[in-house]
GULUM-966002 format. One line per field, with one value per residue (C-alpha): residue number from 1; residue in three letters; chain; x, y, z. Coordinates in Angstrom, 3 decimals, always signed. Each point is the difference from the previous one (the first is absolute). Layout:
BEGIN
pos c(NUM|...)
code c(ALA|...)
unit c(A|...)
u c(X|...)
v c(Y|...)
w c(Z|...)
***
This chain:
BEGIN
pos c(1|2|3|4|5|6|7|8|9|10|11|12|13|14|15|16|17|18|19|20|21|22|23|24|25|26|27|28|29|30|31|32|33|34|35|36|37|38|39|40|41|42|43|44|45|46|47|48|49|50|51|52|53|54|55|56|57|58|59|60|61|62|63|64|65|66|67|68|69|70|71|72|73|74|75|76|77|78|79|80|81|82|83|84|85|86|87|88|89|90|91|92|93|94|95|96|97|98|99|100|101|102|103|104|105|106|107|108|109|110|111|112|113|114|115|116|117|118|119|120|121|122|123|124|125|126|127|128|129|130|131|132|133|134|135|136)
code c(UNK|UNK|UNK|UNK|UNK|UNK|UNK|UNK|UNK|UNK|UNK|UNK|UNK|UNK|UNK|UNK|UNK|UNK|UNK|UNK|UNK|UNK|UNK|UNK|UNK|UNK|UNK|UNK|UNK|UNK|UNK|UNK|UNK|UNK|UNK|UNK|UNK|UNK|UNK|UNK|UNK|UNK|UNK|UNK|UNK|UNK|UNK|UNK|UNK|UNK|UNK|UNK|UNK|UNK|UNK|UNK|UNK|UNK|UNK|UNK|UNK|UNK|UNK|UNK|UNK|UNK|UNK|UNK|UNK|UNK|UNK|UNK|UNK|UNK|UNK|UNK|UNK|UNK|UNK|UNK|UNK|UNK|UNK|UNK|UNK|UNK|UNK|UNK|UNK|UNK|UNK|UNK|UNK|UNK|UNK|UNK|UNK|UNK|UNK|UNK|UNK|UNK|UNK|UNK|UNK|UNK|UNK|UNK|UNK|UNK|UNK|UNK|UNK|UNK|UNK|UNK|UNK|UNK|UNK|UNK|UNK|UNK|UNK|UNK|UNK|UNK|UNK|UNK|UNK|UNK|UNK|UNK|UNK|UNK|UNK|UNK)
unit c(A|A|A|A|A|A|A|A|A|A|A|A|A|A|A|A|A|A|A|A|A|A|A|A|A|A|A|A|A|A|A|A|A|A|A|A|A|A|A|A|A|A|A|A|A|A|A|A|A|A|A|A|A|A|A|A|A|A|A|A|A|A|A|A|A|A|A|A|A|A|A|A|A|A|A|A|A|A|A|A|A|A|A|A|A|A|A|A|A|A|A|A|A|A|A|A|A|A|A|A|A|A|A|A|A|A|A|A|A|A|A|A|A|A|A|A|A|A|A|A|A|A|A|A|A|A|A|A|A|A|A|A|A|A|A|A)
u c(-37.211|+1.746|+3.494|+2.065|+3.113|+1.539|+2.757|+3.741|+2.446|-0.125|+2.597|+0.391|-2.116|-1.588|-1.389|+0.487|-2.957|-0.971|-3.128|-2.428|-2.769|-1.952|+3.057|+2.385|+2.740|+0.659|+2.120|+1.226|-1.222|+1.432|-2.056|+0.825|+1.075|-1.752|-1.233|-2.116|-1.891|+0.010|-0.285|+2.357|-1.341|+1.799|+2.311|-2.094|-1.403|-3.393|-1.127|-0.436|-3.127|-2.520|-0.657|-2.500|+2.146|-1.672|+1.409|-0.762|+1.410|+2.857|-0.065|+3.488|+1.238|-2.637|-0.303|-2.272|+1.487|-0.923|-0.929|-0.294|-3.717|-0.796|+3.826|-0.234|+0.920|+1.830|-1.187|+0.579|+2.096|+1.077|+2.034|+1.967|+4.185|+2.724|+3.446|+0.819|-1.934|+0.113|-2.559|-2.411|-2.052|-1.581|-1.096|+1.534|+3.091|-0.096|+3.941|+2.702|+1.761|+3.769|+1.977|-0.529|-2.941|-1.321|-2.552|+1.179|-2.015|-2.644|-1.886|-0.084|-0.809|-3.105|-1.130|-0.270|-1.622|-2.129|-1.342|-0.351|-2.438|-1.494|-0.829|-1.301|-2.557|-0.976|-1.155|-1.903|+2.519|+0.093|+3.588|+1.435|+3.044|+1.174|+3.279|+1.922|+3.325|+2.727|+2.084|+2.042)
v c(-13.612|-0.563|-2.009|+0.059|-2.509|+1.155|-2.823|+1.423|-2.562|-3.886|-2.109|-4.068|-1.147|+3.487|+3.273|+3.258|+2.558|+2.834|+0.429|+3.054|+0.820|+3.113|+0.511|-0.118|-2.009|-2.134|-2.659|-2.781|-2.912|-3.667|-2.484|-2.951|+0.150|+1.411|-2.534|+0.419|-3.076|-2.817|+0.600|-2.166|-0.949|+1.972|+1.743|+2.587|+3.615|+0.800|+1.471|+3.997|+0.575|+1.824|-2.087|+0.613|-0.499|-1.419|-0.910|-3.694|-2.870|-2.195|-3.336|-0.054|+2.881|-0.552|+3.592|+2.989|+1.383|+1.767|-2.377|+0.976|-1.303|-1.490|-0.377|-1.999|-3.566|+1.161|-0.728|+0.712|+3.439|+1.776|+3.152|-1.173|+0.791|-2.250|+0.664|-1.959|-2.140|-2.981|+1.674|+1.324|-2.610|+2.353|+2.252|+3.157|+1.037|+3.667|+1.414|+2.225|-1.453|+1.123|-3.578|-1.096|-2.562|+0.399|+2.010|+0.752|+1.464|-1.924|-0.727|+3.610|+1.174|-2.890|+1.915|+3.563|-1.538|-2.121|+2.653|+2.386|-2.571|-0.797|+3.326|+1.020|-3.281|+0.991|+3.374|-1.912|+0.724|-1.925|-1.223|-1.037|-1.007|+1.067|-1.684|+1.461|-0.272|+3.026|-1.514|+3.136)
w c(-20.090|-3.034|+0.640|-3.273|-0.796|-2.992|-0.251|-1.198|-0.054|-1.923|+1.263|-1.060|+2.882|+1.899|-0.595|+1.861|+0.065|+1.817|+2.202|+0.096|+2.699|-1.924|-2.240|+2.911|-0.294|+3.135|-0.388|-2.639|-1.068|-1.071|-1.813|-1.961|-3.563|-2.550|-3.193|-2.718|-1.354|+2.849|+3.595|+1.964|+3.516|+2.969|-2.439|-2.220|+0.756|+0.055|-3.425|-0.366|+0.853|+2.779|+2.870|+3.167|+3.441|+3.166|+3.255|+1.633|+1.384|-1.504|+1.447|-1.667|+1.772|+3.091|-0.241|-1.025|-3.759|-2.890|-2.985|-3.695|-1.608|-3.367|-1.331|-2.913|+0.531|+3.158|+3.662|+3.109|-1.117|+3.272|+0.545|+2.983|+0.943|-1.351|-1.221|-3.372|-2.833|+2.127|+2.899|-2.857|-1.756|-2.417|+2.537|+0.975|+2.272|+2.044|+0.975|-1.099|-3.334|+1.537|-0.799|-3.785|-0.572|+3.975|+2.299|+3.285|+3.114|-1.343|+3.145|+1.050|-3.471|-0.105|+3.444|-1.475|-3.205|+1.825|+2.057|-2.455|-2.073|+3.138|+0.672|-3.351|+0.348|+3.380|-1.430|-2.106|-3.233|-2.852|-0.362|-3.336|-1.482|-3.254|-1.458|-3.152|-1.067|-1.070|-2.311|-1.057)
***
């Protein structure tokens, strides 16, 4: 399974993106901001890249959820709900971007993502992640 975030919107302190199971779009996305050069701790998005997904334990969380691998001098990057830059981290918020610089239904969104990716390992899928940005 190929999950695509192709991010659309840079604010001051968030980005907006949209996520894609098999090139179907399924809900939004909010992540931190967006820098080039440094990475500031808790308050930069992961860099554009390809990333393999697998699901485990967060003993943050103290729950089963899907983590990115190998992010470059990132850890710990989960896809998990949330509904502004303060619940992020650097990882990535599921919902419905309906109220300027939020998410909202985020914990039923996570659910459907969640089991999507769940099922996809299950069937013994590769999952991936692969994050680009639309800047027209």
């Amino acid at each position: 399974m190929i999950i695509k975030l192709i991010r659309i919107y840079f604010a001051e302190n968030y980005t907006i993106g949209h996520f894609y199971f098999d090139d179907v779009k399924i809900c939004d996305t909010l992540e931190d901001k967006v820098r080039t050069g440094e990475k500031v701790k808790n308050q930069t998005a992961i860099p554009i890249g390809t990333y393999s997904v697998i699901v485990n334990y967060s003993t943050r969380f103290k729950k089963m959820m899907p983590l990115l691998l190998n992010v470059p001098n990132f850890e710990g990057i989960r896809i998990h709900s949330g509904n502004d830059e303060t619940d992020t981290s650097g990882c990535i918020l599921v919902g419905i971007n309906s109220i300027k610089g939020k998410v909202l239904e985020s914990r039923d969104v996570f659910l459907i993502v969640f089991s999507l990716i769940n099922v996809a390992l299950k069937n013994n899928e590769k999952v991936t992640i692969e994050i680009s940005e639309n800047r027209s």
